[in-house]
C-alpha positions as YAML, in Angstrom:
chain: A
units: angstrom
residues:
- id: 1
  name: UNK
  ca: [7.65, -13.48, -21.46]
- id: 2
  name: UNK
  ca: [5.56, -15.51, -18.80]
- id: 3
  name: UNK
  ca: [5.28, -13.78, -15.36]
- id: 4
  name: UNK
  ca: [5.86, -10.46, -16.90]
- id: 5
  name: UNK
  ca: [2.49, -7.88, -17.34]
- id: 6
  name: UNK
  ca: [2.74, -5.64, -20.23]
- id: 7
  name: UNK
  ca: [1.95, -2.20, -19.70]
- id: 8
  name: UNK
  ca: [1.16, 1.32, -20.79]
- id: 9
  name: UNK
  ca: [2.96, 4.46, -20.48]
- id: 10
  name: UNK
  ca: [1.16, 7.63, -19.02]
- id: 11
  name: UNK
  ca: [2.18, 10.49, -20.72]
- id: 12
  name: UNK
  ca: [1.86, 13.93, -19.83]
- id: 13
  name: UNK
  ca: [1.03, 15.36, -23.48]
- id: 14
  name: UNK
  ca: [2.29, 19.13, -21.72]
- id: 15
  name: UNK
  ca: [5.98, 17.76, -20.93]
- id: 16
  name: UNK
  ca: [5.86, 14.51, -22.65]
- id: 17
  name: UNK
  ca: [7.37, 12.87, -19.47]
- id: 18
  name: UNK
  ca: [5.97, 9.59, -18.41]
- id: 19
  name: UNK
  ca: [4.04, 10.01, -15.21]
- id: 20
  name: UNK
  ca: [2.51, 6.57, -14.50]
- id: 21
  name: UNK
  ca: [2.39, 2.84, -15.87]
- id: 22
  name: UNK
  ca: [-0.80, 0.71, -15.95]
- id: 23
  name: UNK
  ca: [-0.84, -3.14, -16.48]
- id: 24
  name: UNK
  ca: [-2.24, -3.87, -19.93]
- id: 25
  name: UNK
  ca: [-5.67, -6.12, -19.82]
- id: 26
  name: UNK
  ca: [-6.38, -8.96, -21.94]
- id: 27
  name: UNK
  ca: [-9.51, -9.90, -24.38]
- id: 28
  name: UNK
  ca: [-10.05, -13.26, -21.92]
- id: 29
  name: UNK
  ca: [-9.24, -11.06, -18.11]
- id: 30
  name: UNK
  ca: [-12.10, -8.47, -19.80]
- id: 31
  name: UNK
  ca: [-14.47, -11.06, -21.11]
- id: 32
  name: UNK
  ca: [-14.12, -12.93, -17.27]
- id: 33
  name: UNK
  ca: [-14.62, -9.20, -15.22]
- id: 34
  name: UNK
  ca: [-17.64, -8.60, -17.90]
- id: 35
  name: UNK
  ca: [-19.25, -11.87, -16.32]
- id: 36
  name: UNK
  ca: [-18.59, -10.94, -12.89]
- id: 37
  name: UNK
  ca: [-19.62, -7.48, -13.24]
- id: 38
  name: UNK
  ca: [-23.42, -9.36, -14.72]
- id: 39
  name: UNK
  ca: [-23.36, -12.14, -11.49]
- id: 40
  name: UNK
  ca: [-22.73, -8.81, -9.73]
- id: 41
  name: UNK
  ca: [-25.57, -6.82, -10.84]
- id: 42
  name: UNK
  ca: [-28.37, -9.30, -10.57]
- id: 43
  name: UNK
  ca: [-27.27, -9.67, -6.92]
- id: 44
  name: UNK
  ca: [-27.24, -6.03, -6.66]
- id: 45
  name: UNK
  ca: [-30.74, -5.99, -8.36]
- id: 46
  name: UNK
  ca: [-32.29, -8.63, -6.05]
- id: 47
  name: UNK
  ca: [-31.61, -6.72, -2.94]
- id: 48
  name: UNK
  ca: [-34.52, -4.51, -1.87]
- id: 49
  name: UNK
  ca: [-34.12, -0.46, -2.03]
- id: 50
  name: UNK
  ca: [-33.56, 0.38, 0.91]
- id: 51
  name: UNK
  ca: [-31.10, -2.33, 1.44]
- id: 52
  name: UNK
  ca: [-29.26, -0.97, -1.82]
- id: 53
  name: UNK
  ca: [-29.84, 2.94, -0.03]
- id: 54
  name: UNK
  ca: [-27.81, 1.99, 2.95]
- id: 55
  name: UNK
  ca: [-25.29, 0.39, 1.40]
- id: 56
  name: UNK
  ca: [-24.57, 3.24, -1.01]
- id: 57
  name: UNK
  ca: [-24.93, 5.92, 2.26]
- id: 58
  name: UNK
  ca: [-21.92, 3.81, 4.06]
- id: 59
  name: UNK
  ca: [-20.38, 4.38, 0.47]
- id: 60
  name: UNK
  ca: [-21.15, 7.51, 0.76]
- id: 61
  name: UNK
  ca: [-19.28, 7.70, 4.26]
- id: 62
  name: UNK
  ca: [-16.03, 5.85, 3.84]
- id: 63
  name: UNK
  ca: [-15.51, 8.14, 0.42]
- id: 64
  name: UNK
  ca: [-16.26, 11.70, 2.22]
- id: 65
  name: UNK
  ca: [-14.12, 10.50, 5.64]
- id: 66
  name: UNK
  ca: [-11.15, 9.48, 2.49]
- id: 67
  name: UNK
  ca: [-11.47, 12.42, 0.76]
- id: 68
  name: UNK
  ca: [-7.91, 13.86, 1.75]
- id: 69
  name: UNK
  ca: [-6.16, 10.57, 1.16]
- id: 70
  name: UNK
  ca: [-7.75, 9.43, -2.11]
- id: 71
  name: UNK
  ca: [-7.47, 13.33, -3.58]
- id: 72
  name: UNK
  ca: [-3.37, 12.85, -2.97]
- id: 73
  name: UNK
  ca: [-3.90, 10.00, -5.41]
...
């Protein structure tokens, strides 16, 4: 089975059709995103307040101008 990415079935519990399929993750693809996710943060943690403030307010931005298109998700 190389190439191919198991996945999951979505289920909608009220019809029991499937709505969706995500890609299964494995032990060693969680363990490498764990260590990312820790490089990530001490970066994150090293950068002064109000850097960390104005990144989160263009966040902020890009989500609110989105809202339509990410709520049709």
């Amino acid at each position: 089975m190389s190439g191919q990415v198991e996945t999951l079935s979505c289920i909608n519990p009220a019809t029991i059709e499937q709505f969706d399929e995500v890609p299964i993750t494995s032990e060693s693809q969680i363990f490498a995103a764990r260590r990312e996710m820790g490089a990530a943060a001490h970066i994150w943690a090293a950068k002064p307040i109000k850097e960390r403030v104005r990144i989160l307010r263009q966040l902020q931005e890009v989500i609110i101008d989105s809202v339509d298109e990410i709520s049709e998700l």
